[in-house]
N, C-alpha and C positions, 0 to 999 in steps of 0.2 A: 504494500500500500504506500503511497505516497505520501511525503508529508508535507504539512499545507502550513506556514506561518500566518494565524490568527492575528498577533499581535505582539509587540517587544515590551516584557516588563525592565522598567530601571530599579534599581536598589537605590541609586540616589543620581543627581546630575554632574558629579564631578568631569574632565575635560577628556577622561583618560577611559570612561565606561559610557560619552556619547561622541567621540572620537567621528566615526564614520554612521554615525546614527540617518544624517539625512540621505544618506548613497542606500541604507539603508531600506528606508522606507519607501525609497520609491523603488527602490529592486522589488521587493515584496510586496510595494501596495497596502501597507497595513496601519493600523493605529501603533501607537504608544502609549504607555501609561506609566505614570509617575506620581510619588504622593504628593497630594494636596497642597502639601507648605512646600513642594519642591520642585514646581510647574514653571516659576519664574529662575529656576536655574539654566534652565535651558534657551532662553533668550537672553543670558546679560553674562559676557566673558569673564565680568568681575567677581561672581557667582560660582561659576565653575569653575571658575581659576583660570582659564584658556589664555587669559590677558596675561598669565607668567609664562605663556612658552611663545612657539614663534606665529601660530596659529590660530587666532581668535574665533570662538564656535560661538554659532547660533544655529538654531532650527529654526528655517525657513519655511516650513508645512504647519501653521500654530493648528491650521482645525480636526488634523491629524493627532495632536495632542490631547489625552484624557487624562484623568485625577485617579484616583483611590481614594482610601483611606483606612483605618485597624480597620482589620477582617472584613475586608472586602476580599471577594472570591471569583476568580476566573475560574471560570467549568471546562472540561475536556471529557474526552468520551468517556475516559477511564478514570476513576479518581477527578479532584480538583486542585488548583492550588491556593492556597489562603495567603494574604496579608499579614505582617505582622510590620506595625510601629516599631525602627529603633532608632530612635533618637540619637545624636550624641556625633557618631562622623559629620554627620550633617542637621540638621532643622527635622528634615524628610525621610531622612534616609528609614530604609524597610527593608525585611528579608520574605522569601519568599519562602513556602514548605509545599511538597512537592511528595507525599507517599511519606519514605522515613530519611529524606532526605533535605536539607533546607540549604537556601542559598541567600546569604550575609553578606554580601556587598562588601564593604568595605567595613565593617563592625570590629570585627574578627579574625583574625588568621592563626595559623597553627603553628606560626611563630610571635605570637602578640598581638594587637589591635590597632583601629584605626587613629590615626591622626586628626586632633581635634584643635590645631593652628588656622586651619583654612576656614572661609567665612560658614558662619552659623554653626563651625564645632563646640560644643560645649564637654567638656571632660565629664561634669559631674552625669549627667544624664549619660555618654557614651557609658560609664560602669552602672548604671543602673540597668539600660537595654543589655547589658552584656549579661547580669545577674537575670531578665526575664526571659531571653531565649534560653541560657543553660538548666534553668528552673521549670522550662517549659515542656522541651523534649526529654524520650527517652535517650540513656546513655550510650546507646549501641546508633542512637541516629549519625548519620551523617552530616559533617557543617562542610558547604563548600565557599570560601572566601572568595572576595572578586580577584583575588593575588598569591598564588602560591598554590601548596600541596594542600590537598583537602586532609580533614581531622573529624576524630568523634564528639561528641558530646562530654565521653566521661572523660577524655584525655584534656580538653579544656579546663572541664573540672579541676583536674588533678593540677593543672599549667599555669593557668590564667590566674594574675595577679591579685585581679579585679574581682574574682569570683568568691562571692559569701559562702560558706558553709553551712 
């Protein structure tokens, strides 16, 4: 069977996860979606950062753009995937769950977490999202970051700095 792109979900608008986003959409024809407080990322380089490299991004298709927000759900034949709020990389930023698999953006990685220098990071809330997804799933789940080798749940546990007991 074929497979058909619905739609691109974002984890958040940084310059480096909507890179080739508009080559994107029009290859495939399809919407986008991004959370709610993170919709004006993608129209201002100073936002996504793009205005620090040599490359200034905007998305030129705005009505191709749609919102989210917590637990909003995109359907698929099989299973769904859900929304999840994590605050803290960014304003917006979200992960995605996906069976027993979830995908974190830039929250998390399986060497550390995200950087919260860049506009609308806030440190205190990134370790709080950190402590509600590990809190959330089971340990045997899979976390896939927007950067690096994927990791589980319990080995975050066992890692991460951030992470409450």
């Amino acid at each position: 069977e074929e497979l058909v792109v619905k739609y691109i979900l974002l984890t958040h608008g940084h310059f480096d996860h909507i890179f080739s986003l508009n080559d994107l959409m029009k290859k495939y024809d399809c919407d986008v979606y991004i959370h709610e407080l993170e919709r004006d990322f993608l129209f201002d380089p100073n936002l996504n950062a793009s205005s620090l490299t040599y490359s200034k991004i905007v998305i030129g298709d705005k009505h191709r753009i749609k919102t989210f927000k917590e637990n909003s759900v995109f359907p698929l034949k099989i299973n769904d995937i859900s929304v999840i709020h994590n605050p803290g990389h960014t304003r917006g930023s979200s992960s995605f769950r996906y069976k027993k698999s979830v995908f974190v953006g830039d929250l998390i990685f399986s060497d550390g977490v995200g950087r919260t220098d860049l506009p609308t990071g806030n440190q205190y809330d990134l370790e709080k999202s950190i402590n509600k997804l590990l809190n959330k799933f089971g340990d045997n789940d899979i976390i896939y970051p927007g950067h690096g080798a994927y990791t589980t749940v319990l080995t975050m546990k066992n890692n991460c700095p951030y992470y409450i007991k």
